[in-house]
C-alpha positions as protocol buffer text, in pm:
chain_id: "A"
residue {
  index: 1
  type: UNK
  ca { x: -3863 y: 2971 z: -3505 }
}
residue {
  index: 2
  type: UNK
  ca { x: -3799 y: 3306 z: -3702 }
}
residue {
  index: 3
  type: UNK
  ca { x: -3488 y: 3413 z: -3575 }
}
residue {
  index: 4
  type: UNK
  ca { x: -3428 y: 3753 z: -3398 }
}
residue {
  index: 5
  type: UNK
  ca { x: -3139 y: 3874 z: -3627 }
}
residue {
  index: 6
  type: UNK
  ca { x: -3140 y: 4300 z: -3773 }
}
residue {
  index: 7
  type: UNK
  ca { x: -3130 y: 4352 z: -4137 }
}
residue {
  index: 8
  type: UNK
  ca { x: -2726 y: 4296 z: -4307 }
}
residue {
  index: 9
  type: UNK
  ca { x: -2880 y: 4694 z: -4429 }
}
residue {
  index: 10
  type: UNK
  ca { x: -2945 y: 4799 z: -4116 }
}
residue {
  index: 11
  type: UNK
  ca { x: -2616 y: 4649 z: -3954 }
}
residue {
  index: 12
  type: UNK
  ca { x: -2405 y: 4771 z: -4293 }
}
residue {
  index: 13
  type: UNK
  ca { x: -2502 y: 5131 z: -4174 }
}
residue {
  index: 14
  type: UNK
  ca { x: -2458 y: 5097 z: -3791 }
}
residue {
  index: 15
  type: UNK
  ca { x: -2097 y: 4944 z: -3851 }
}
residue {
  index: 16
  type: UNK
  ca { x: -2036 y: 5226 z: -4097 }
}
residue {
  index: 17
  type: UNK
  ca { x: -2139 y: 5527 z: -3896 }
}
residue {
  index: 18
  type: UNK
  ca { x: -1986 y: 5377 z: -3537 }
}
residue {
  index: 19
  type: UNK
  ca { x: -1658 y: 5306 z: -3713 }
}
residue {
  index: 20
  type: UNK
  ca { x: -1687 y: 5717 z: -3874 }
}
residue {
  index: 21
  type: UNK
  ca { x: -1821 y: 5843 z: -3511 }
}
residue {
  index: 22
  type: UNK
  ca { x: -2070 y: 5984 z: -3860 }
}
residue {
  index: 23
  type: UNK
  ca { x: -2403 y: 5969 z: -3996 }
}
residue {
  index: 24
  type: UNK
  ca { x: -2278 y: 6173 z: -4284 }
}
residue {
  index: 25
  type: UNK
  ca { x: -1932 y: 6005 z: -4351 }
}
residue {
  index: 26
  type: UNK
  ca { x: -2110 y: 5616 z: -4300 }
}
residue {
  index: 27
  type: UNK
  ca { x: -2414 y: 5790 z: -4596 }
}
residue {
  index: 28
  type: UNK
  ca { x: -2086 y: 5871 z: -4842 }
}
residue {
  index: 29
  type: UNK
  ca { x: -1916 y: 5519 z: -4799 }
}
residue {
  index: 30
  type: UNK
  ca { x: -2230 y: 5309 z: -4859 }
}
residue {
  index: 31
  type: UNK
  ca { x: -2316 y: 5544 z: -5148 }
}
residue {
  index: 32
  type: UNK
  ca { x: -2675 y: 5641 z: -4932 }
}
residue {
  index: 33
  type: UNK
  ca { x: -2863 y: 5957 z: -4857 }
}
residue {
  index: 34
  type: UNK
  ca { x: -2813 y: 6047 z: -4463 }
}
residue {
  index: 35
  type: UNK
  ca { x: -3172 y: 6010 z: -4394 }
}
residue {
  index: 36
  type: UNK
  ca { x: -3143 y: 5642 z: -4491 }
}
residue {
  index: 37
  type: UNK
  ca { x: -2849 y: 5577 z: -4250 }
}
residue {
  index: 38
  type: UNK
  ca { x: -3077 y: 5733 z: -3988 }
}
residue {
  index: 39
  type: UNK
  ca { x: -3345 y: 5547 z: -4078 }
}
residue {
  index: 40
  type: UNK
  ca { x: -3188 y: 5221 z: -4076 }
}
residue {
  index: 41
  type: UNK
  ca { x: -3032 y: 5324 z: -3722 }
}
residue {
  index: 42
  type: UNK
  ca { x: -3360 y: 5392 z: -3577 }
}
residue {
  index: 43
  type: UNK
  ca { x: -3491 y: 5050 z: -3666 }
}
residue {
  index: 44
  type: UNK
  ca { x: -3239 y: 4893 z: -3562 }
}
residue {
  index: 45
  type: UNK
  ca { x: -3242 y: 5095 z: -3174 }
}
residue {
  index: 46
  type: UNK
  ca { x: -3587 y: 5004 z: -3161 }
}
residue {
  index: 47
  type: UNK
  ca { x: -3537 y: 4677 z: -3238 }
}
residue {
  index: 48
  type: UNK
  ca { x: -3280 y: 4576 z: -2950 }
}
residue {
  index: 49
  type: UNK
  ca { x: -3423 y: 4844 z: -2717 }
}
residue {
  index: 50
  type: UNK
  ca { x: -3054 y: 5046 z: -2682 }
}
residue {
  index: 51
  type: UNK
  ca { x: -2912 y: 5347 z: -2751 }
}
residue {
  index: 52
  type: UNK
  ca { x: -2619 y: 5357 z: -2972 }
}
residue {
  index: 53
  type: UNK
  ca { x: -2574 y: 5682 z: -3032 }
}
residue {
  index: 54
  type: UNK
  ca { x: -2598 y: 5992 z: -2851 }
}
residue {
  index: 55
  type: UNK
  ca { x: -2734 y: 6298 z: -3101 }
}
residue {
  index: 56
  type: UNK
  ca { x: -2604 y: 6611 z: -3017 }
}
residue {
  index: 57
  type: UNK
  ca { x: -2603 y: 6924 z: -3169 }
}
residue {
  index: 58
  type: UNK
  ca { x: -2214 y: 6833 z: -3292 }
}
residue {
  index: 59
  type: UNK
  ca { x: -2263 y: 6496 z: -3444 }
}
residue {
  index: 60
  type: UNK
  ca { x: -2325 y: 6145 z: -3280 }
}
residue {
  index: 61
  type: UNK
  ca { x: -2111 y: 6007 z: -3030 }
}
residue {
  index: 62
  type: UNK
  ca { x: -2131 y: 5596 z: -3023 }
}
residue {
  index: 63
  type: UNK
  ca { x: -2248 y: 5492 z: -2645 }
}
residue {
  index: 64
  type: UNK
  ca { x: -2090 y: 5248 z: -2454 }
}
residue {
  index: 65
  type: UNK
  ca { x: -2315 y: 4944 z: -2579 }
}
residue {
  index: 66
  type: UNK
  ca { x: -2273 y: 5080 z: -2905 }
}
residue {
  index: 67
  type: UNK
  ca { x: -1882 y: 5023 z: -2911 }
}
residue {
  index: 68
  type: UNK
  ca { x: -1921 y: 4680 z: -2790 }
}
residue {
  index: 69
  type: UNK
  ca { x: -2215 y: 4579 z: -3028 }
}
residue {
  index: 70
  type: UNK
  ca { x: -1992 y: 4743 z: -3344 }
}
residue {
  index: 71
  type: UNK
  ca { x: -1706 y: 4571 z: -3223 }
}
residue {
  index: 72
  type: UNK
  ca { x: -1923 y: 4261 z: -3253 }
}
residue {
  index: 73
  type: UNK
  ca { x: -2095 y: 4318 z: -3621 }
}
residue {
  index: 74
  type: UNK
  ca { x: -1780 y: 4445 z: -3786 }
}
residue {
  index: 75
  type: UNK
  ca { x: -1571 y: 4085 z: -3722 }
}
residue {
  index: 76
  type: UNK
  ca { x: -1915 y: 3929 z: -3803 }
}
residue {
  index: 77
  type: UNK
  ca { x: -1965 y: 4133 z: -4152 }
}
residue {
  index: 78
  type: UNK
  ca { x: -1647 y: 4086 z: -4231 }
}
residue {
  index: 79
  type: UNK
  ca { x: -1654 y: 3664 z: -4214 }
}
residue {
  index: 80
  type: UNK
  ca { x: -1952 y: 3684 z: -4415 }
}
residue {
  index: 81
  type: UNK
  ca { x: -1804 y: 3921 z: -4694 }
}
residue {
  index: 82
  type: UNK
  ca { x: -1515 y: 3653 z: -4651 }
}
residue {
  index: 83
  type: UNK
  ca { x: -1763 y: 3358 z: -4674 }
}
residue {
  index: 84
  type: UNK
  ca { x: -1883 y: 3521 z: -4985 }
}
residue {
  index: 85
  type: UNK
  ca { x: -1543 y: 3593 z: -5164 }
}
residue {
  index: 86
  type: UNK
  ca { x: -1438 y: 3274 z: -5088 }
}
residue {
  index: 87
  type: UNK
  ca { x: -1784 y: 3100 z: -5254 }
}
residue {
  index: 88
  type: UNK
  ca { x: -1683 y: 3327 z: -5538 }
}
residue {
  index: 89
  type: UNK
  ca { x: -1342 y: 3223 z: -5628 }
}
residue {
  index: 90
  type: UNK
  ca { x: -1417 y: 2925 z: -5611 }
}
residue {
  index: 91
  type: UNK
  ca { x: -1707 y: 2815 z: -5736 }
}
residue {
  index: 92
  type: UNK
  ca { x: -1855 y: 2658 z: -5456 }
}
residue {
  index: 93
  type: UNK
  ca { x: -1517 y: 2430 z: -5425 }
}
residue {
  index: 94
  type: UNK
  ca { x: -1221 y: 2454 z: -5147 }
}
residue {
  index: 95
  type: UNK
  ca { x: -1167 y: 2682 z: -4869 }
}
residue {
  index: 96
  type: UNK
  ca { x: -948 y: 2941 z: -4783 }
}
residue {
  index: 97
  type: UNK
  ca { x: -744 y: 3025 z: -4451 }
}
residue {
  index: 98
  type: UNK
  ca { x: -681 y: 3351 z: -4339 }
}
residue {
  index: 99
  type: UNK
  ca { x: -357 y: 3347 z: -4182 }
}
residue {
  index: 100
  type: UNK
  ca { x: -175 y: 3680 z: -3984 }
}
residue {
  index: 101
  type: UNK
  ca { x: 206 y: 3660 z: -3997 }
}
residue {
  index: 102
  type: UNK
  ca { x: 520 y: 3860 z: -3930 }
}
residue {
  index: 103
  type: UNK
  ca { x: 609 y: 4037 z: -4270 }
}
residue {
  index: 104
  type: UNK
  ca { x: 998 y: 3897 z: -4314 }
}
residue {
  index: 105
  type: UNK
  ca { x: 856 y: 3559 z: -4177 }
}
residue {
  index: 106
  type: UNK
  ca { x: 600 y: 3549 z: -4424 }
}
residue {
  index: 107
  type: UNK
  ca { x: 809 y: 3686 z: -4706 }
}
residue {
  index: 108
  type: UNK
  ca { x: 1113 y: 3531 z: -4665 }
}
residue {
  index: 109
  type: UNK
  ca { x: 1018 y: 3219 z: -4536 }
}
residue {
  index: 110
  type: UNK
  ca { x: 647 y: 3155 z: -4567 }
}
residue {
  index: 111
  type: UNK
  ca { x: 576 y: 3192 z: -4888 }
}
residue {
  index: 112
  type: UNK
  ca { x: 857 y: 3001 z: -5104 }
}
residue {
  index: 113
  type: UNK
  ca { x: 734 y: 2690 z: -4868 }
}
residue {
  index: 114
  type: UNK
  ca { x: 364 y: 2768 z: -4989 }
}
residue {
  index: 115
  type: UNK
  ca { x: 394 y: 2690 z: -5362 }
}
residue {
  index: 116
  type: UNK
  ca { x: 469 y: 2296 z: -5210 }
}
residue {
  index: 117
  type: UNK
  ca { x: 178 y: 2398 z: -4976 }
}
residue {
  index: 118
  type: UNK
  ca { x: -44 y: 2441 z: -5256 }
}
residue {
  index: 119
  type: UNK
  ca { x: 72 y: 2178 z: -5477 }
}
residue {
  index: 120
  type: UNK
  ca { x: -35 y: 1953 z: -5209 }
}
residue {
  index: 121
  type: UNK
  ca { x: -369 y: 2094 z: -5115 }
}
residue {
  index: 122
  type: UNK
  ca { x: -501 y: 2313 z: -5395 }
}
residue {
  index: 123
  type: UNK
  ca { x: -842 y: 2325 z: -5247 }
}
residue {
  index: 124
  type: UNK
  ca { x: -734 y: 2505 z: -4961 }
}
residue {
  index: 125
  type: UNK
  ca { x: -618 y: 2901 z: -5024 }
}
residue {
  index: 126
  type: UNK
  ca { x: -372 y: 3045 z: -4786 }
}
residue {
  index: 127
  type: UNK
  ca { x: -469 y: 3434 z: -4734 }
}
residue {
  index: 128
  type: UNK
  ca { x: -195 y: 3629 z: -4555 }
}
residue {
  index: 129
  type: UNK
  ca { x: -226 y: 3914 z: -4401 }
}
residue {
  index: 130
  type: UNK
  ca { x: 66 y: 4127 z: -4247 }
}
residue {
  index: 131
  type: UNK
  ca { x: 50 y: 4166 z: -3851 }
}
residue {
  index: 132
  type: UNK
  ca { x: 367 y: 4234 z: -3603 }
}
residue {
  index: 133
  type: UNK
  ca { x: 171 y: 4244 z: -3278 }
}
residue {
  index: 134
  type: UNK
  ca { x: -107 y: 4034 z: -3065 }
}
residue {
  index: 135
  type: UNK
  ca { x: -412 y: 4140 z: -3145 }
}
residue {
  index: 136
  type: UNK
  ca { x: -802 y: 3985 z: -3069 }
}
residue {
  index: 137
  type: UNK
  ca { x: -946 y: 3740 z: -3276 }
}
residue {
  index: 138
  type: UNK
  ca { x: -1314 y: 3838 z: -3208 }
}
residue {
  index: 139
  type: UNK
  ca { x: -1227 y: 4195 z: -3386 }
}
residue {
  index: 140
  type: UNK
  ca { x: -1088 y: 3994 z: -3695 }
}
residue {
  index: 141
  type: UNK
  ca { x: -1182 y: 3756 z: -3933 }
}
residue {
  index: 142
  type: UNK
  ca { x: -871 y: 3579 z: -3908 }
}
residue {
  index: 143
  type: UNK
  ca { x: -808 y: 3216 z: -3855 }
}
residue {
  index: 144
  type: UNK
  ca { x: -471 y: 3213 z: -3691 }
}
residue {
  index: 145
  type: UNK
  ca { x: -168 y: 3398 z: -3686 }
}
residue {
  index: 146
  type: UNK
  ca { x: 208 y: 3352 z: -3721 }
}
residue {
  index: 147
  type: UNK
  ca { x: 391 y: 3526 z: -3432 }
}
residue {
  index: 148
  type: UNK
  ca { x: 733 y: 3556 z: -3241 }
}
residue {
  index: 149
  type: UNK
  ca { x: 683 y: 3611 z: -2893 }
}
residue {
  index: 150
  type: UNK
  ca { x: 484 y: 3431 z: -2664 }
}
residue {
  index: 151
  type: UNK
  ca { x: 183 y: 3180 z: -2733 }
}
residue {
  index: 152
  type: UNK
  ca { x: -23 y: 3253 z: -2426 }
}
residue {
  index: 153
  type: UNK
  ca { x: -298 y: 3504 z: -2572 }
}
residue {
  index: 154
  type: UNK
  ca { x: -653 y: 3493 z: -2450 }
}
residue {
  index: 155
  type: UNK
  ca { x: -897 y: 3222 z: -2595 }
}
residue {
  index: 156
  type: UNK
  ca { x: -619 y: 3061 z: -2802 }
}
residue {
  index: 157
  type: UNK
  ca { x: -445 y: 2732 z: -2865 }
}
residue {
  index: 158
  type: UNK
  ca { x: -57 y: 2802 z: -2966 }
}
residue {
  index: 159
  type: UNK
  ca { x: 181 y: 2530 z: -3214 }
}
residue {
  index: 160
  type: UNK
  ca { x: 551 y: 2574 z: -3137 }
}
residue {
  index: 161
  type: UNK
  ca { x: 754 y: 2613 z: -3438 }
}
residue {
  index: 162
  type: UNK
  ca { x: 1120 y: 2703 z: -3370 }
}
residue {
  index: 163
  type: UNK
  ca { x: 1355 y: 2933 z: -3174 }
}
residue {
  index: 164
  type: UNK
  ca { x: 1478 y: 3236 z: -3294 }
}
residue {
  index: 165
  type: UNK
  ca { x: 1845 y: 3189 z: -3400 }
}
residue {
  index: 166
  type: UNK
  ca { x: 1986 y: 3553 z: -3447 }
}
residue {
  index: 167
  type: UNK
  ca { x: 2343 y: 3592 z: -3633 }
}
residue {
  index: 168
  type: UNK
  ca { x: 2506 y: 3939 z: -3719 }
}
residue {
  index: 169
  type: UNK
  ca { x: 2578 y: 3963 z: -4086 }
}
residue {
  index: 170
  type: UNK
  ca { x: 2690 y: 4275 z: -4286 }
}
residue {
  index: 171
  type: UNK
  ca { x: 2749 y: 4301 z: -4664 }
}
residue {
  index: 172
  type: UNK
  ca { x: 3127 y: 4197 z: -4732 }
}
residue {
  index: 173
  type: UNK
  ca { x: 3197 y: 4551 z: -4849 }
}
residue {
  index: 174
  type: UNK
  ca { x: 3185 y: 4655 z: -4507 }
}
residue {
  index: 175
  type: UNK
  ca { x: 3447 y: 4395 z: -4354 }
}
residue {
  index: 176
  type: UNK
  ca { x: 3659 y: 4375 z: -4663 }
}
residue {
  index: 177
  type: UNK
  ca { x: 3957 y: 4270 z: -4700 }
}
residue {
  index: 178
  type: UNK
  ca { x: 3845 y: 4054 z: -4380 }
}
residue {
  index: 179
  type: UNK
  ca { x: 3613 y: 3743 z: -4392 }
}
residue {
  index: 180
  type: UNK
  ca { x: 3481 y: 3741 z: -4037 }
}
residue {
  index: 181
  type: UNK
  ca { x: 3551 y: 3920 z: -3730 }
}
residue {
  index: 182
  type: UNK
  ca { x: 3536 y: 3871 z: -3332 }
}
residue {
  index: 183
  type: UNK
  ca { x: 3263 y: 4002 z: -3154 }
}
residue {
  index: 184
  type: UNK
  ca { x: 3478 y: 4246 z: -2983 }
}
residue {
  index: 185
  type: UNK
  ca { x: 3578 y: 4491 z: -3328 }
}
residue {
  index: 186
  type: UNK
  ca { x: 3154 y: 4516 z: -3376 }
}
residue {
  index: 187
  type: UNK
  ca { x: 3226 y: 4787 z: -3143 }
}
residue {
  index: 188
  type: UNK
  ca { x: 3381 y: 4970 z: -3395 }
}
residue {
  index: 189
  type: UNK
  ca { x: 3166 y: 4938 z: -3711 }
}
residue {
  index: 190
  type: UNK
  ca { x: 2747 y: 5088 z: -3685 }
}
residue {
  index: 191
  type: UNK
  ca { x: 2521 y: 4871 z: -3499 }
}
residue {
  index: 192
  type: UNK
  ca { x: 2188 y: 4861 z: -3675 }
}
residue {
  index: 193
  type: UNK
  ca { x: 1923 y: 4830 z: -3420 }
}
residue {
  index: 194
  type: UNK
  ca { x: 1551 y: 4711 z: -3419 }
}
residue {
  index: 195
  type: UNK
  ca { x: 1316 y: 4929 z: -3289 }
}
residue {
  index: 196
  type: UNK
  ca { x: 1064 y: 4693 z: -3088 }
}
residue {
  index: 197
  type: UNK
  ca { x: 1426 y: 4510 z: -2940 }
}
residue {
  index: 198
  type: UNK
  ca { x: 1631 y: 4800 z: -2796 }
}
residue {
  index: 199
  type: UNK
  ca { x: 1871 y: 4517 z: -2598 }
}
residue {
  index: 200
  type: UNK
  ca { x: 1910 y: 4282 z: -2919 }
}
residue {
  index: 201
  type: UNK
  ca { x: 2244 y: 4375 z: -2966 }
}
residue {
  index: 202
  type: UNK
  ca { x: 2296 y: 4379 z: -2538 }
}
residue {
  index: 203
  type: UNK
  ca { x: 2189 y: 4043 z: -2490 }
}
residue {
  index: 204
  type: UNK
  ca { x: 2356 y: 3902 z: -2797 }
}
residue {
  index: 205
  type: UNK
  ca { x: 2729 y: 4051 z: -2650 }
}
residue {
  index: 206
  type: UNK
  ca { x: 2628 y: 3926 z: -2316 }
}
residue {
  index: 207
  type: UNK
  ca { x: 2586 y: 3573 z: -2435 }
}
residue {
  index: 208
  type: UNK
  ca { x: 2953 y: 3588 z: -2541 }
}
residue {
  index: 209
  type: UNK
  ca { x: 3045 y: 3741 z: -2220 }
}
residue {
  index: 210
  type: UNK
  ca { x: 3077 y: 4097 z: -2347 }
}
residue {
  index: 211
  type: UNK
  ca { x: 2991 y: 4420 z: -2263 }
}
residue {
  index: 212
  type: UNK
  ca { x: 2997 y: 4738 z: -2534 }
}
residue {
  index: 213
  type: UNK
  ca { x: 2960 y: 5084 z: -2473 }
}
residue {
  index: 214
  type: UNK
  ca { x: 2741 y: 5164 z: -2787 }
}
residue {
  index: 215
  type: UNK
  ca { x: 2558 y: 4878 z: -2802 }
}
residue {
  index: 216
  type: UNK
  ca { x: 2209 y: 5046 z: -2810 }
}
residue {
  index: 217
  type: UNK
  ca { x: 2353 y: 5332 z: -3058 }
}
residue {
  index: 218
  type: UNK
  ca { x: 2313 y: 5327 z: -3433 }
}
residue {
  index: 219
  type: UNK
  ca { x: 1976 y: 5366 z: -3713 }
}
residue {
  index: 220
  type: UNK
  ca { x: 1661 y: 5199 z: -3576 }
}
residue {
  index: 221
  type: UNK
  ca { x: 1423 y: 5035 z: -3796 }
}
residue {
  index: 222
  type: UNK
  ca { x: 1107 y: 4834 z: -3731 }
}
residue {
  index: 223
  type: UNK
  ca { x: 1125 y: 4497 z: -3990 }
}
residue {
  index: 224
  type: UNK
  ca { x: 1407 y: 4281 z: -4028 }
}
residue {
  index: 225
  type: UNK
  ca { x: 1358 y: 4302 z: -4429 }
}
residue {
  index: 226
  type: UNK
  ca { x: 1408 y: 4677 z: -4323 }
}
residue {
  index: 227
  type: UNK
  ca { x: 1768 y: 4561 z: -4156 }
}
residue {
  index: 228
  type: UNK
  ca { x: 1836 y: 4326 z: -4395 }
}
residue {
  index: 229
  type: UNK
  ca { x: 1823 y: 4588 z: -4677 }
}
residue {
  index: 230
  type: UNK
  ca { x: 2015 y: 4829 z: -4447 }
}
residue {
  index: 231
  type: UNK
  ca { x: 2281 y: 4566 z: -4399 }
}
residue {
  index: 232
  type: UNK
  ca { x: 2333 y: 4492 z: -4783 }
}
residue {
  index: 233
  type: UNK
  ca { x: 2389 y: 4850 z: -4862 }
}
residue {
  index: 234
  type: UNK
  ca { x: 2666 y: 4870 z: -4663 }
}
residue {
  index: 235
  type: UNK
  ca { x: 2438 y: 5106 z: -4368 }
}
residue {
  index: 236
  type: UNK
  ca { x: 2611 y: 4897 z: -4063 }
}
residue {
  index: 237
  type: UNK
  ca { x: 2558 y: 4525 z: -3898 }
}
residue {
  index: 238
  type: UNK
  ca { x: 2212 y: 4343 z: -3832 }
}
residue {
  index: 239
  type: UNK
  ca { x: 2146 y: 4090 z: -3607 }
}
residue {
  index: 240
  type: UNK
  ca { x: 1873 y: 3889 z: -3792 }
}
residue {
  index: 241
  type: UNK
  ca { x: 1746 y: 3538 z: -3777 }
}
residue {
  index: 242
  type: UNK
  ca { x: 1974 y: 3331 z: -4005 }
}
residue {
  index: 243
  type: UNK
  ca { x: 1631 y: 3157 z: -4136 }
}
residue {
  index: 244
  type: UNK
  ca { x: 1521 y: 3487 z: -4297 }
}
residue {
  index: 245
  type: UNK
  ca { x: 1892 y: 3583 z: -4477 }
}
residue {
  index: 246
  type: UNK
  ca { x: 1919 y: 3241 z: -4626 }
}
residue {
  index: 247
  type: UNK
  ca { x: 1888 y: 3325 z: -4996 }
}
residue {
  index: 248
  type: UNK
  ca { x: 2115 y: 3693 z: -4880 }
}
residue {
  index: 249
  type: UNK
  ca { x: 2382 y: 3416 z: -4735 }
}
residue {
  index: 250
  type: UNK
  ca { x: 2415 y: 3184 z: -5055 }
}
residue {
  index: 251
  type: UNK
  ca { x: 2448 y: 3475 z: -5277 }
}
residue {
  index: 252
  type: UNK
  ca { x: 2686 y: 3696 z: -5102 }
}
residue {
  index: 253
  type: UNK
  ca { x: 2563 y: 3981 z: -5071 }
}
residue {
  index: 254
  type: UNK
  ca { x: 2508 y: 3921 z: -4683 }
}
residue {
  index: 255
  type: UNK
  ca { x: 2810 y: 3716 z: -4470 }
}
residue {
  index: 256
  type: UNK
  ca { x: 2768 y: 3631 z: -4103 }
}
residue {
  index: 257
  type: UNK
  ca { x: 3067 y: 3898 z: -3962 }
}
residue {
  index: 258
  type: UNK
  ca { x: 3055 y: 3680 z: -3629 }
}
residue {
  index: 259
  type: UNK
  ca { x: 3068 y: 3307 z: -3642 }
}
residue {
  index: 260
  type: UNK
  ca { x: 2869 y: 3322 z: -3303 }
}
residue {
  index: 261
  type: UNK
  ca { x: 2467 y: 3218 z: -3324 }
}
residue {
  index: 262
  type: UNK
  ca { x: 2277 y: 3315 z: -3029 }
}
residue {
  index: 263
  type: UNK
  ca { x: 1904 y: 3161 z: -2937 }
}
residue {
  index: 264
  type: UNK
  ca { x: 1662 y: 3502 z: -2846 }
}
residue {
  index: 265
  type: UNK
  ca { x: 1436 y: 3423 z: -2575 }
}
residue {
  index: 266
  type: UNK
  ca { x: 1116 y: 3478 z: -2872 }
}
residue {
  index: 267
  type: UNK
  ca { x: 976 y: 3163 z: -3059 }
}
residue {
  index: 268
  type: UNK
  ca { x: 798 y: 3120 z: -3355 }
}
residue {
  index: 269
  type: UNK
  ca { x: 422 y: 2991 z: -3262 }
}
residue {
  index: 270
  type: UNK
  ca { x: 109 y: 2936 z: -3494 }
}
residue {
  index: 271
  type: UNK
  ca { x: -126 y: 3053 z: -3283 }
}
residue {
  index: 272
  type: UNK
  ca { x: -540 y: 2995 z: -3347 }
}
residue {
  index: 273
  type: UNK
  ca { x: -870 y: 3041 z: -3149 }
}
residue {
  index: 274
  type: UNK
  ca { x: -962 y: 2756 z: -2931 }
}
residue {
  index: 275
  type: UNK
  ca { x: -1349 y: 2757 z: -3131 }
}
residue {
  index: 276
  type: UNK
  ca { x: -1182 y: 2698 z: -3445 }
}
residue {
  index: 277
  type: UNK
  ca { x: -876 y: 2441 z: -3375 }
}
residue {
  index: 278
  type: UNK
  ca { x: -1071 y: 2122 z: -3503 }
}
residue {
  index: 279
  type: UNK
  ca { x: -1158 y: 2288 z: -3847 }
}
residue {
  index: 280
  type: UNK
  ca { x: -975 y: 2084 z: -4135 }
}
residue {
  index: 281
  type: UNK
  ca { x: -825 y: 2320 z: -4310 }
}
residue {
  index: 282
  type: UNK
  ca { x: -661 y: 2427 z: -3996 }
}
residue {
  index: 283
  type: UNK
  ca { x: -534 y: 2110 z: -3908 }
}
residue {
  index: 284
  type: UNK
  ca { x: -396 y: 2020 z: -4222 }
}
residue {
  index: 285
  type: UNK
  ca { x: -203 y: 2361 z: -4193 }
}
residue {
  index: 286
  type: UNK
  ca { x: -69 y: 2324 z: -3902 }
}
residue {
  index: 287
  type: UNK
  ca { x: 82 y: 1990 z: -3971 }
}
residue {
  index: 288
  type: UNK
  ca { x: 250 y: 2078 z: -4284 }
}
residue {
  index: 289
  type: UNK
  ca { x: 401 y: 2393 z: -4115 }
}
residue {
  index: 290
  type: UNK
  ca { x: 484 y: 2235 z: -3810 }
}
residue {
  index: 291
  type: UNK
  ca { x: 669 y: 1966 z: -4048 }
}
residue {
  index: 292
  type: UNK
  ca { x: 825 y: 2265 z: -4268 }
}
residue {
  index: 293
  type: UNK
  ca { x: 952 y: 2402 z: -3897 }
}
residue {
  index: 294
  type: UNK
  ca { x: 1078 y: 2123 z: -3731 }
}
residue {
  index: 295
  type: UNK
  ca { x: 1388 y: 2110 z: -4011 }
}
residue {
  index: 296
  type: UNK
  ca { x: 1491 y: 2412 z: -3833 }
}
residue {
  index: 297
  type: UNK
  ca { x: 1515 y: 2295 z: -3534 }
}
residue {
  index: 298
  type: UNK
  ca { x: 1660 y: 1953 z: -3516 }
}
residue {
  index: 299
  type: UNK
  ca { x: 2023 y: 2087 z: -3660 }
}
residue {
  index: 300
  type: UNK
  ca { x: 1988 y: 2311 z: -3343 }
}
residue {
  index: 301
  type: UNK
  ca { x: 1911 y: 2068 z: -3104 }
}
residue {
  index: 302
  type: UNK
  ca { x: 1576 y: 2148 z: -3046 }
}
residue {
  index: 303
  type: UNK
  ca { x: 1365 y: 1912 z: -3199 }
}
């Protein structure tokens, strides 16, 4: 049975001009005259019998079915352009993953782990892609995503990897001729604060039975390889998750000012779509990460 699918031309161009809210913008990016983006358009109206786009004198405006169907094509087109990459690279051999993560995760910790990763799978390429908050899997063509948080998004089956184990460290500059100090003289010395956790610094003086004044004062930055930096050149204390400052801690130029580790109420979860959870690659994925993870939290009690 011939199968009632549009044109990848005539879906190309509807993708194209509903993501520009253009005729003219969609014609410059797929290197086309404007009369064939119309064209292709048309056919393609006609074909499913809806309107996705109203012409006015202005421009086009995409309807309501049109912002559903584009939402649709655009996570489609982009697993087949991924199909196709991944057939290119490699020759018709392996597979690939496509894998979201928190940046400092993924930097710090993620990738050093991969190299042992690929030595022990070398068929299967691990694609990462930077991403710090939920998002929808149907407008991606993502396989799963690393995230801190919690695990219950829509449609998706969540692995637990490990607590979030935040320590304040500062460079040594900062607390010199001192080693460590109590929680108590942080008061005195700039709090570096994350901006998506205004009540980091609250909760982590609470848990020690404290409260400060100024604990929601100080620079606010978004990544914790953003307070990390800030911390080694001497900018104030971060509270960071000792499994990101490892390499920082060994070399010295990061110390933990507070001999005081407190457990955040965010975990780390691999988190995938429910329709794709039995796919090997996957699988084998999870396993070795959820094996790289656990070392983390068996020291902490948590295993």
């Amino acid at each position: 049975m011939r199968r009632k699918i549009p044109s990848t031309t005539a879906l190309s161009a509807f993708e194209s001009a509903a993501r520009h809210q253009s005729f003219t913008k969609a014609a410059e990016e797929l290197s086309v005259t404007q009369s064939a983006v119309c064209r292709q358009i048309a056919v393609l109206e006609q074909m499913l019998g809806v309107k996705l786009f109203r012409r006015t004198k202005r421009g086009v405006t995409v309807t309501d079915a049109g912002l559903g169907y584009a939402r649709s094509v655009r996570a489609r087109l982009d697993e087949v352009e991924r199909d196709t990459l991944e057939l290119m690279a490699h020759g018709g051999q392996g597979t690939s993953l496509d894998i979201a993560a928190v940046p400092t995760f993924a930097t710090q910790w993620l990738l050093p782990r991969l190299v042992e990763f690929k030595r022990a799978h070398p068929h299967i390429a691990v694609n990462l892609t930077p991403q710090t908050r939920p998002f929808l899997f149907d407008d991606t063509a993502l396989d799963a995503a690393i995230y801190a948080g919690r695990a219950n998004w829509p449609g998706t089956e969540g692995c637990f990897l490990m607590r979030e184990n935040l320590i304040a460290v500062a460079s040594p500059k900062l607390i010199a001729p001192r080693k460590a100090l109590k929680a108590a003289q942080l008061a005195r010395l700039p709090l570096l604060q994350q901006t998506t956790r205004p009540y980091a610094w609250r909760d982590w003086f609470q848990s020690q039975g404290l409260e400060v004044d100024n604990d929601m004062a100080g620079p606010r930055l978004e990544l914790f390889s953003m307070l990390a930096k800030a911390a080694i050149l001497g900018m104030g204390v971060s509270l960071i998750p000792k499994f990101l400052v490892e390499d920082e801690l060994a070399s010295g130029v990061l110390v933990q000012v507070v001999r005081h580790a407190y457990l955040s109420d965010r975990s780390y979860y691999l988190i995938y779509p429910e329709s794709k959870a039995d796919r090997p690659a996957l699988a084998v994925f999870r396993s070795w990460l959820e094996a790289q993870a656990r070392q983390y939290r068996e020291p902490l009690g948590l295993g």
